[in-house]
N, C-alpha and C positions, 0 to 999 in steps of 0.2 A: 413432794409437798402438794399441798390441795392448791386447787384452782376455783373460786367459788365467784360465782356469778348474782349476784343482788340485781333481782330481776322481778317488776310487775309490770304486765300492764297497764296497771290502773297509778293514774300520777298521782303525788302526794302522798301517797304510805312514806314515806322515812328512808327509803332507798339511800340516801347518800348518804344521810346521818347514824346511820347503820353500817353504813360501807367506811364512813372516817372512823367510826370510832371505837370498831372492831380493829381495824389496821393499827389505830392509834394505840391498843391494849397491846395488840401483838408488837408493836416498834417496844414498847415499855418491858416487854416479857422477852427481847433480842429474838425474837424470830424475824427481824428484816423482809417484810414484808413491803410488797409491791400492789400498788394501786395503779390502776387503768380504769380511765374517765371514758366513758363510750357513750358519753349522752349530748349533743350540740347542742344541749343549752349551756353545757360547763358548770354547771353550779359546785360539784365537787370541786375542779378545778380552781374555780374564784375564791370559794370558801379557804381553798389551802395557798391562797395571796399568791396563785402564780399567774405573772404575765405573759401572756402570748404573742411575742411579736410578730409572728407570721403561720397560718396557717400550718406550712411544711413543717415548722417546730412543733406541733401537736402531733397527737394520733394519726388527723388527714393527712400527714404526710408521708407516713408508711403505707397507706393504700393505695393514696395519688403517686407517689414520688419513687416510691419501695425505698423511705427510711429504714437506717436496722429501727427495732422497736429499744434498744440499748442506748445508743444514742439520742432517743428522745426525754430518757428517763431526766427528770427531775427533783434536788434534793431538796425538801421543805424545813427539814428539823426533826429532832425529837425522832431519830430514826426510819423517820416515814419518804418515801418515795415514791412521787407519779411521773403517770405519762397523762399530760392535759387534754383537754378537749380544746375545741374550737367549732365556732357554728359552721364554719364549712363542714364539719362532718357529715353535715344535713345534706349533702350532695351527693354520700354515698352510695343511696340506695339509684339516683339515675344514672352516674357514673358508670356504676361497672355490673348491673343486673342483679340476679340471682342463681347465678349458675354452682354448682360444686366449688369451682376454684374459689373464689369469692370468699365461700359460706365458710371454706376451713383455712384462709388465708390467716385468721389473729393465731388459731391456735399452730398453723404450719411455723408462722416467726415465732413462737415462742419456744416451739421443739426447737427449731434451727439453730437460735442463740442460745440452749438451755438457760434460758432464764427461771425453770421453775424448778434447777435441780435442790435447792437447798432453801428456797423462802415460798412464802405462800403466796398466790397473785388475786388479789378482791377484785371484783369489776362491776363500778357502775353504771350497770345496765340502763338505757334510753328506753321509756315505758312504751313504746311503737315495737309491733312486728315487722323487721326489715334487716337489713340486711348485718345492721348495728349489733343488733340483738340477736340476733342468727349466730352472728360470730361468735359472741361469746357464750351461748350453751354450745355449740362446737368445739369450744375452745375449753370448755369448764370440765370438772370432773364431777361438780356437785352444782344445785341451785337452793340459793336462800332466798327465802319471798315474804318480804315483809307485809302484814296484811292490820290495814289502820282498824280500828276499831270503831269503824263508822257502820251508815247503813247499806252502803255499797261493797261493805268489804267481802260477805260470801260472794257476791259475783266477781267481784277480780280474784278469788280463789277458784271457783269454777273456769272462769279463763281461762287462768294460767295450766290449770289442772288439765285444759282439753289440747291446750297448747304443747304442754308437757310430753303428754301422750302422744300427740301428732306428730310429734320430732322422734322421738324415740324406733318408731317405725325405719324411718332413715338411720341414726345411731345404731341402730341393733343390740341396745340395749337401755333397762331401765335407767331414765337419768334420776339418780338420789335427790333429794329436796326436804327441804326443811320450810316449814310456816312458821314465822315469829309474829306474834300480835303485837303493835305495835300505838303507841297513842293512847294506851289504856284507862280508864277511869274508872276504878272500881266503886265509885261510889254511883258510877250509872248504873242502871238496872241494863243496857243493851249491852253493855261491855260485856257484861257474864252472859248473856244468852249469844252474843257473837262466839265469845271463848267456847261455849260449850256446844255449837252449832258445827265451827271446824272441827274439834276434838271425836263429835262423831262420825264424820262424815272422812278425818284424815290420818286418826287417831294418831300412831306413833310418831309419824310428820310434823306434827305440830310441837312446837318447843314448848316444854314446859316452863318456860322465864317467857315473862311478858314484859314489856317495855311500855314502862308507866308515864304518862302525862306528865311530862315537868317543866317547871320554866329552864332549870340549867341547859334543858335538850333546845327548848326555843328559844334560848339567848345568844350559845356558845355559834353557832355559824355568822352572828352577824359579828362577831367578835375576830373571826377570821379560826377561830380555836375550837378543837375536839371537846367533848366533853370533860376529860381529865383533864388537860391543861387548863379548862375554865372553870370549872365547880368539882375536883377532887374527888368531896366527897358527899357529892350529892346523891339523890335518888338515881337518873340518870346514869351517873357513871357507874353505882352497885349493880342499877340490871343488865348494863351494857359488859359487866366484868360476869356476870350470872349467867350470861346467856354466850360468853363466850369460852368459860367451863365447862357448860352443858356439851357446846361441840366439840369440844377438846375431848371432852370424856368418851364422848359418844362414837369419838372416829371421824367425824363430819369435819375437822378442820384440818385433818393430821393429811 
């Protein structure tokens, strides 16, 4: 089963709401899918109403403590499953450096416990290069990169693209990636020259579904709910079902 990592640099593209409500399709479709919060700020986390009574209960306590990663799992509903964050996360990176062990430590617990024999694992990625974010292209087998449709968005593609490239020398091999546009408004005139700016520059990479502007997408987090559980059948949840077809088809989710 895939292991896909929702990863930018640049904050604000839609990383989490991306990451809930792809998981959220795949809970609805019984692929039992598995969510990993890897950002201290927890937004994923809060959004899916879980309390953290103590650090060790989160993530940080499988790096700090060497929780199994199993035991941290938590059940939210609607078939969906996280392991939460907490702002101590943010201590990882002086903690324990940057050495080898470190870097492939998420993805070693997750061989260990086969947690990935039979469900898929989404992980939202902390927009910092460190040691958060290391783990999980270590750990991934693919990277989805949501990319907003503002005016900073080719350069958080270029980033990420140089980032890409620069790890993959270590890996020893290409790591797969998808660009989803995200935040769309097609009635701007920048939106279609972004869309068409990556398409040349990334061409097959780039997802054909774009993920349009809508209020259902900027309501349902404050609601505590995915997109499907809070507007069915909005614009929002068709591209969020559109774009998770695409990967389906394409091999990038399987």
């Amino acid at each position: 089963m895939a292991r896909i990592a929702v990863f930018n640099q640049k904050g604000g593209v839609g990383k989490t709401t991306t990451t809930l409500n792809l998981a959220a399709l795949l809970a609805r479709r019984g692929r039992d899918p598995l969510i990993l919060d890897l950002d201290p700020q927890a937004h994923l986390t809060n959004v899916c109403g879980v309390a953290v009574a103590a650090p060790e209960r989160s993530l940080y306590g499988f790096y700090a403590a060497g929780a199994s990663l199993a035991g941290l799992i938590r059940f939210i509903g609607a078939g969906l499953k996280v392991i939460p964050a907490h702002l101590e996360l943010s201590k990882v990176d002086t903690q324990f450096g940057k050495g080898p062990n470190v870097l492939n430590r998420l993805n070693a617990g997750i061989v260990r416990e086969t947690l990935n024999t039979d469900r898929p694992i989404i992980m939202d990625v902390c927009p910092t290069l460190g040691v958060l974010s290391l783990n999980s292209v270590f750990a991934a087998d693919r990277v989805l990169v949501p990319i907003s449709a503002d005016y900073l968005a080719t350069r958080g593609a270029e980033q990420m693209e140089r980032t890409l490239r620069a790890l993959e020398h270590v890996l020893k091999k290409r790591m797969e990636r998808r660009y989803v546009l995200t935040r769309f408004d097609s009635r701007r005139k920048l939106s279609w020259e972004i869309d068409r700016e990556l398409r040349e520059r990334y061409g097959a990479d780039v997802c054909a579904t774009r993920i349009a502007e809508s209020v259902s997408l900027a309501e349902s987090p404050s609601k505590g709910r995915d997109v499907f559980a809070h507007a069915p059948e909005s614009r929002g949840a068709r591209d969020h079902e559109a774009l998770l077809d695409e990967l389906e088809t394409s091999g990038f989710m399987q």
